[in-house]
C-alpha positions as CSV (number, residue, x, y, z in Angstrom):
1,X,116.3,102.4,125.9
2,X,112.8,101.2,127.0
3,X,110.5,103.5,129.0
4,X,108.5,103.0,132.1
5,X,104.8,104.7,132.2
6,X,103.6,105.8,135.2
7,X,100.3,104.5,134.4
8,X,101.8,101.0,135.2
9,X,103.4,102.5,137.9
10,X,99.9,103.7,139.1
11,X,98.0,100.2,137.7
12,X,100.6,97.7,140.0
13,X,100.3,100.4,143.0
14,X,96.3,100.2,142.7
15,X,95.9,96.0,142.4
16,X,95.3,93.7,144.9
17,X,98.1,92.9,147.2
18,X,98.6,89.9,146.3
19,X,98.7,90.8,142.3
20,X,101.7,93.3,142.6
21,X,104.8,91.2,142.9
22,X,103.1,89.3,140.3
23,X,102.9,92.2,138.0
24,X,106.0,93.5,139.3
25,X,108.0,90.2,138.6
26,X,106.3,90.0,135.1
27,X,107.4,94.4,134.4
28,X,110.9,93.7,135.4
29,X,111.4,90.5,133.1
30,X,110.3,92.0,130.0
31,X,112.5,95.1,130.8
32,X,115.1,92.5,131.3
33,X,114.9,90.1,128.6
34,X,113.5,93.4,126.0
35,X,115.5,96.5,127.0
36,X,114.5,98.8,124.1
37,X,110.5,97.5,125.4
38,X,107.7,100.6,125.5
39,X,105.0,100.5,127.8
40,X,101.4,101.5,127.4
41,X,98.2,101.4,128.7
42,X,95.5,99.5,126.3
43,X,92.1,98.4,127.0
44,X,92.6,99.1,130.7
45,X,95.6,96.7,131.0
46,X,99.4,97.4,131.2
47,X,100.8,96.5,127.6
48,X,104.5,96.5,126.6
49,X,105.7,97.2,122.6
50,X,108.5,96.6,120.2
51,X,107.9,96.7,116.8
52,X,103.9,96.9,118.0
53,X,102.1,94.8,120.6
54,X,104.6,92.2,122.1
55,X,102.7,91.1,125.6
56,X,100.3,92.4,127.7
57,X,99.3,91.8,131.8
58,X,96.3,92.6,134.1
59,X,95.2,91.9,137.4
60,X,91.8,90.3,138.5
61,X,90.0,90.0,141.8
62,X,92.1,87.1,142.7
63,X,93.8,85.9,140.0
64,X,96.6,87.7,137.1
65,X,97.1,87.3,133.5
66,X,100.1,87.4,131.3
67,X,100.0,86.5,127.6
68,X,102.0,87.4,124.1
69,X,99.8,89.3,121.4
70,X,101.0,86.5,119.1
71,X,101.7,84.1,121.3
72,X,99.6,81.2,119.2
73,X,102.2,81.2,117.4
74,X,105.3,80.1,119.4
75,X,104.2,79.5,123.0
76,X,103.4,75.2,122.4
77,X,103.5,74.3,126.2
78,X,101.5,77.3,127.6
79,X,98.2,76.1,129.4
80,X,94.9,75.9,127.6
81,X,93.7,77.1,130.7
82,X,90.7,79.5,132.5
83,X,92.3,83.2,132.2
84,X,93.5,85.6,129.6
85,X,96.7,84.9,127.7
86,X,98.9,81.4,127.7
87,X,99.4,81.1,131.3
88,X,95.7,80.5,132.4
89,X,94.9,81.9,136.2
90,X,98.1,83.6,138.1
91,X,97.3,83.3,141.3
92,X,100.7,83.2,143.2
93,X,104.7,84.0,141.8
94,X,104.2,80.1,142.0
95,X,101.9,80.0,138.9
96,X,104.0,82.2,137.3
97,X,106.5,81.1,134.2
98,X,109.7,81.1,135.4
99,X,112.6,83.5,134.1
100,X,114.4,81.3,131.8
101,X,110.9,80.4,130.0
102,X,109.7,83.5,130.1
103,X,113.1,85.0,128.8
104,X,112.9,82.5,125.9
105,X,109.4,83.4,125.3
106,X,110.0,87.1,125.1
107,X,113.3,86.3,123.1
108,X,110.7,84.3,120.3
109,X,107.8,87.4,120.7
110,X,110.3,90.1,120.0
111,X,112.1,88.3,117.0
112,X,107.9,87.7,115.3
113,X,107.4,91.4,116.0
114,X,111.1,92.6,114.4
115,X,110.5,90.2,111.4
116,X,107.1,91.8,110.9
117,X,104.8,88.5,111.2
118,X,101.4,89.0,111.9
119,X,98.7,87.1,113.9
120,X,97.9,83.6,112.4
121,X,95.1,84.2,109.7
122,X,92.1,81.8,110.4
123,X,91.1,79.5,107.3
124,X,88.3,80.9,105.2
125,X,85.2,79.4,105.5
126,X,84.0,77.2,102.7
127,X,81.7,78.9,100.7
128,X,78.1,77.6,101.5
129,X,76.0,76.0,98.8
130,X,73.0,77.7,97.2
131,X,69.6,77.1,99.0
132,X,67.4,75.1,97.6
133,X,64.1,76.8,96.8
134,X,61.2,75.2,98.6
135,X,58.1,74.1,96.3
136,X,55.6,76.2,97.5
137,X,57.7,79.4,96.5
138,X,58.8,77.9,93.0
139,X,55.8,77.3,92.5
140,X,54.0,81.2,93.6
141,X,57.4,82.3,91.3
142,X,56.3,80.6,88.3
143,X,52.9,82.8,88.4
144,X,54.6,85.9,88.8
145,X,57.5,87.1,86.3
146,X,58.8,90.1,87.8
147,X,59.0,88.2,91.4
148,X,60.5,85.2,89.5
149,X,63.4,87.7,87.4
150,X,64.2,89.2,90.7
151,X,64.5,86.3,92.4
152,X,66.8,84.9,89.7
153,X,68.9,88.4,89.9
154,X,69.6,88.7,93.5
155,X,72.6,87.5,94.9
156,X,72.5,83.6,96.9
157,X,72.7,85.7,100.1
158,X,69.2,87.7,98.8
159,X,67.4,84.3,98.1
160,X,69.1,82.3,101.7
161,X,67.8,85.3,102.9
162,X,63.8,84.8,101.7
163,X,64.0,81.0,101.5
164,X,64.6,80.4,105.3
165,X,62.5,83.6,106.0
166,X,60.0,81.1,104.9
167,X,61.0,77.6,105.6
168,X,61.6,79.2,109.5
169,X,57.5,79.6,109.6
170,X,56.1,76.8,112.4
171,X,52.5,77.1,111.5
172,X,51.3,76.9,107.9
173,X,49.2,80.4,107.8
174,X,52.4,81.7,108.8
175,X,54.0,80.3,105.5
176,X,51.1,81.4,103.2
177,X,51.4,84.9,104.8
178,X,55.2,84.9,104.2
179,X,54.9,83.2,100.5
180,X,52.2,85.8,100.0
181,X,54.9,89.0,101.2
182,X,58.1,87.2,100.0
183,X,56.2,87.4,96.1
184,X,54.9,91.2,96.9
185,X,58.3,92.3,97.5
186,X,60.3,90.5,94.9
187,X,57.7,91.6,92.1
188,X,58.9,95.4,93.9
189,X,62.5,94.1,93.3
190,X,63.2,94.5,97.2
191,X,65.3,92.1,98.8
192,X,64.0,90.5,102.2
193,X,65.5,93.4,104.5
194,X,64.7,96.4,102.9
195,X,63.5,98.1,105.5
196,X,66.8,98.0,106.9
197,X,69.0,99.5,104.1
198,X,68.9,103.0,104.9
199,X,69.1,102.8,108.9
């Protein structure tokens, strides 16, 4: 059997009155369509759980929001609207989803939760190419070994990290300055940050 916190209690009892038959209409369907449903407080915001997070609701100044923790998933009509969750800005019952859509919605959150999906996984970013090493710097690099070794050592995030320290310079004694400090440090074996490392 699902259980009812009285923080919710306390969170519908505290909104604005036009947000609590909102948030009451959107309690009492979950608890219909999700009888075995938990309740929680999370971030502030009434939550309900089964099998871990399954939909959350809040209330704004003058608006409510009602969304599915995984809701990119199966929820293909929901608004790509202003607002929290799938249903953009819930301003009135109105606005609202209606029963039988929010039924079926709840129906399709529970059964992801019970089969154990997880949220959808964004794509990896492509890996970026190598920089390419300005002139100036190849060219202080070929007069110093030790900078030039390091250089050659560090990882491409270690040499991005030196090359547009450089490149990002507007005025051209800027750039010497940097050229000048990039092949101090390198001959040190320090990479660009170092200064940072043991903050």
């Amino acid at each position: 059997m699902g259980t009812r916190d009285p923080r919710v209690d306390a969170y519908i009892a505290n909104a604005a009155e036009f947000a609590r038959p909102i948030l009451s209409y959107l309690r009492d369907t979950v608890h219909e369509h999700c009888p075995a449903v938990e309740e929680s407080i999370k971030w502030g915001m009434p939550y309900f759980l089964h099998h871990g997070m399954l939909c959350g609701m809040a209330a704004f100044k003058q608006h409510c929001s009602f969304g599915f923790w995984k809701g990119s998933q199966f929820v293909a009509d929901a608004q790509e609207a202003d607002g929290m969750g799938q249903f953009g800005r819930i301003t009135s019952l109105q606005d609202a989803p209606d029963a039988k859509r929010l039924a079926r919605y709840i129906r399709q959150a529970m059964q992801f939760n019970e089969n154990g999906a997880g949220p959808p996984r964004k794509p990896k970013a492509a890996p970026r190419a190598p920089a390419e090493v300005p002139e100036d710097l190849a060219a202080a690099l070929k007069k110093n070994r030790k900078a030039a070794a390091t250089f050659d050592a560090f990882s491409p995030t270690n040499r991005r990290e030196y090359i547009e320290w450089i490149s990002e310079a507007k005025r051209a004694e800027t750039r010497a300055r940097r050229l000048a400090q990039t092949v101090e440090w390198l001959a040190e074996g320090k990479p660009r940050n170092w200064k940072y490392i043991n903050c």
